[in-house]
C-alpha positions as CSV (number, residue, x, y, z in Angstrom):
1,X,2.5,18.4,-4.3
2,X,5.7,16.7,-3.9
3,X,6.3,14.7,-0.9
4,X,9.9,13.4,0.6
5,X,11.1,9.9,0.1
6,X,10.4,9.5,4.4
7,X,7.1,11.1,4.3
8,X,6.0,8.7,1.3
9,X,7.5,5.8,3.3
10,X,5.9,6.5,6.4
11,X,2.8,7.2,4.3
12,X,3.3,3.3,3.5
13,X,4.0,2.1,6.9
14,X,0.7,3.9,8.4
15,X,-1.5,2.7,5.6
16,X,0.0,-1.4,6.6
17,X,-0.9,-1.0,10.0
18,X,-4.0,0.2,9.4
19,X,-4.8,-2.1,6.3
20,X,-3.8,-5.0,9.3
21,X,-6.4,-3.8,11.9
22,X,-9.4,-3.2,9.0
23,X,-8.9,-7.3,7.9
24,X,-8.6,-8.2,11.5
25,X,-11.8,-5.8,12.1
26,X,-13.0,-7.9,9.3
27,X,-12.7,-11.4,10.8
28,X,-13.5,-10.2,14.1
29,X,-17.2,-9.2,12.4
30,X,-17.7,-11.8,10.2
31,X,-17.1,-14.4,12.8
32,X,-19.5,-13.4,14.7
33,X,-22.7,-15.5,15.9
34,X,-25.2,-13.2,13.4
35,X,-22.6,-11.8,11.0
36,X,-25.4,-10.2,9.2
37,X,-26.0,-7.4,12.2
38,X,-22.9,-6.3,11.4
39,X,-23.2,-6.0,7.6
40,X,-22.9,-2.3,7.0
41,X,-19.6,-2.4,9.3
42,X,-18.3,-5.2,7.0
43,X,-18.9,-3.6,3.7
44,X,-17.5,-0.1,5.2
45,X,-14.6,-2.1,6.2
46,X,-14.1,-3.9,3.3
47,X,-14.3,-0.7,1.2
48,X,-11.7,0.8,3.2
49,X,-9.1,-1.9,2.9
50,X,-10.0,-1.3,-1.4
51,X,-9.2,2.4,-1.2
52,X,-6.3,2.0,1.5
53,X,-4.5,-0.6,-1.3
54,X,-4.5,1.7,-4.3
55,X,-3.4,4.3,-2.1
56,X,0.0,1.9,-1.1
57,X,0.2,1.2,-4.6
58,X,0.3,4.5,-5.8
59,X,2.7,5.4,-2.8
60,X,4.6,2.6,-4.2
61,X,4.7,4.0,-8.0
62,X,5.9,7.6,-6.5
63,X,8.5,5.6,-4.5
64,X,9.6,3.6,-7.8
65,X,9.1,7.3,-9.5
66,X,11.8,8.7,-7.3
67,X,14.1,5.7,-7.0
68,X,14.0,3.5,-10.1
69,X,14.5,0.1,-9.1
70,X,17.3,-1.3,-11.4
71,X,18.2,-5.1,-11.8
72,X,21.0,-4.2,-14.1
73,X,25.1,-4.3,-12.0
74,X,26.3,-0.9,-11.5
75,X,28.8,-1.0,-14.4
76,X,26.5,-1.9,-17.4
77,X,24.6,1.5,-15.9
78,X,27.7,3.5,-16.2
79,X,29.5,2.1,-19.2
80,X,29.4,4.1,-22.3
81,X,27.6,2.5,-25.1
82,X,27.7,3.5,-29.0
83,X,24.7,5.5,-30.0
């Protein structure tokens, strides 16, 4: 399925905030007085934030995919050069 340059970046901008509130979930937990109640909440938290970052990273490779990043100046890209 192809998806539109906005619906890939708002894709990305969901998956921050919520990647922000699952590490702050996490501190919140693991600061507690018995951390150790809340272990199953931790490790569900902490497996979320894994599968939340390879989804932004592969987000960001369709992004790259659609708009090649180039560090070249625009006139070595369009300058004509001997086969």
């Amino acid at each position: 399925m192809e998806y539109t340059r906005e619906q890939l970046l708002e894709a990305k901008r969901q998956i921050d905030s919520t990647l922000h509130k699952l590490r702050a979930t996490i501190q919140t937990f693991e600061a507690k007085e018995d951390a150790r109640r809340y272990k199953s909440q931790i490790t569900l938290a902490k497996r979320r934030v894994e599968a939340f970052t390879i989804a932004k990273e592969l987000i960001g490779r369709e992004l790259d995919r659609l708009e090649p990043v180039s560090y070249l100046p625009a006139h070595v890209l369009t300058a004509d050069f001997p086969p």
